[in-house]
N, C-alpha and C positions, 0 to 999 in steps of 0.2 A: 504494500500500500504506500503510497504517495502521498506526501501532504505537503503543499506551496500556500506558504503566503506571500505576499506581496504589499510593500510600502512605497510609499512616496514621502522621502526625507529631507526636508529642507540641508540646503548646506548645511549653517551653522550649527544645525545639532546633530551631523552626521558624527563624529565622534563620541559623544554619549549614546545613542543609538546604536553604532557598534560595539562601544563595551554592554551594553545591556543586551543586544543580542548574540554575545559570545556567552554571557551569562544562562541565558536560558534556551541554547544551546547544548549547552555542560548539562544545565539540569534535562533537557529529553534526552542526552545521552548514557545520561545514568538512568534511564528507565528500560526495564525488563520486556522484551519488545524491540527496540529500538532497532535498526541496521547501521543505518549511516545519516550525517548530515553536511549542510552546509549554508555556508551565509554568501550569499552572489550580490553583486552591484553591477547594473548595467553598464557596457562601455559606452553607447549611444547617449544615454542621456546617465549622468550619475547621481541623479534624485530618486532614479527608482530602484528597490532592495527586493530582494527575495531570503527570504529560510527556505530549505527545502529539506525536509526529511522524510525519509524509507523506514518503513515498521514492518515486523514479522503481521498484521493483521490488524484490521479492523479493533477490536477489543483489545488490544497490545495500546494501542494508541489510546482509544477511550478510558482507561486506567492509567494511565501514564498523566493525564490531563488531571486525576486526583491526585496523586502524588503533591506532597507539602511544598518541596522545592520547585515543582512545576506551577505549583498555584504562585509562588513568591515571583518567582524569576520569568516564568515565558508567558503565563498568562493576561499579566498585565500588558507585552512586549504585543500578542496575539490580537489582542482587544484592536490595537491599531492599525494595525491589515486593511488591507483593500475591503469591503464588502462584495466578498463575489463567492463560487465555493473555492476551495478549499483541500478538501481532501480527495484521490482518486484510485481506484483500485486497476491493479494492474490485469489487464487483457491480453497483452500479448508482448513476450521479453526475450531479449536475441544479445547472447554476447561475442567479442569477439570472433568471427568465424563462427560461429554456431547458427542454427537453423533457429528459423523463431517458433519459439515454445507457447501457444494458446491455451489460456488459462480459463475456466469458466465464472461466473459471475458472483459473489456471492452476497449481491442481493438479495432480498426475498420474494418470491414470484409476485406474491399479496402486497398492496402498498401501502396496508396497514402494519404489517408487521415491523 
């Protein structure tokens, strides 16, 4: 699973905005779940930021969002994000030289569920 947020950072508080998003960072990477992360800055224009991070699943992530240091540290960070979604689950993944591997959905048929 995939999770991108996206900001738009004024210059001059691009630097407290980076240390607070290395900060809660650390903290989704200390969560059980987790894969990988990363903090990106547009070349084009460098007002606009992304996090992006990789979870073992859906519910890896939604628990992690409890976690104490995830509420101190990324939650406040999150609240500032673009309003759009968010999270995305993976369909279909091809690494180097490899064939691409198609994953099935794990939505719920019902869209209530």
């Amino acid at each position: 699973m995939l999770v991108l947020n996206r900001f738009v950072v004024p210059t001059e508080t691009q630097d407290s905005f980076a240390e607070r998003a290395h900060a809660a960072l650390a903290a989704l990477a200390a969560s059980t779940g987790y894969r990988s992360g990363r903090l990106t800055r547009a070349l084009d224009d460098p007002a606009y930021w992304t996090l992006v991070t990789e979870w073992e699943s859906v519910g890896a992530y939604r628990r992690a969002l409890g976690g104490f240091d995830v509420k101190v540290h990324a939650t406040p960070l999150l609240s500032e994000s673009l309003d759009e979604p968010s999270a995305f689950e993976t369909l279909a993944s091809a690494g180097p030289g490899e064939a691409v591997h198609v994953a099935a959905s794990d939505r719920a048929a019902e869209p209530w569920r």
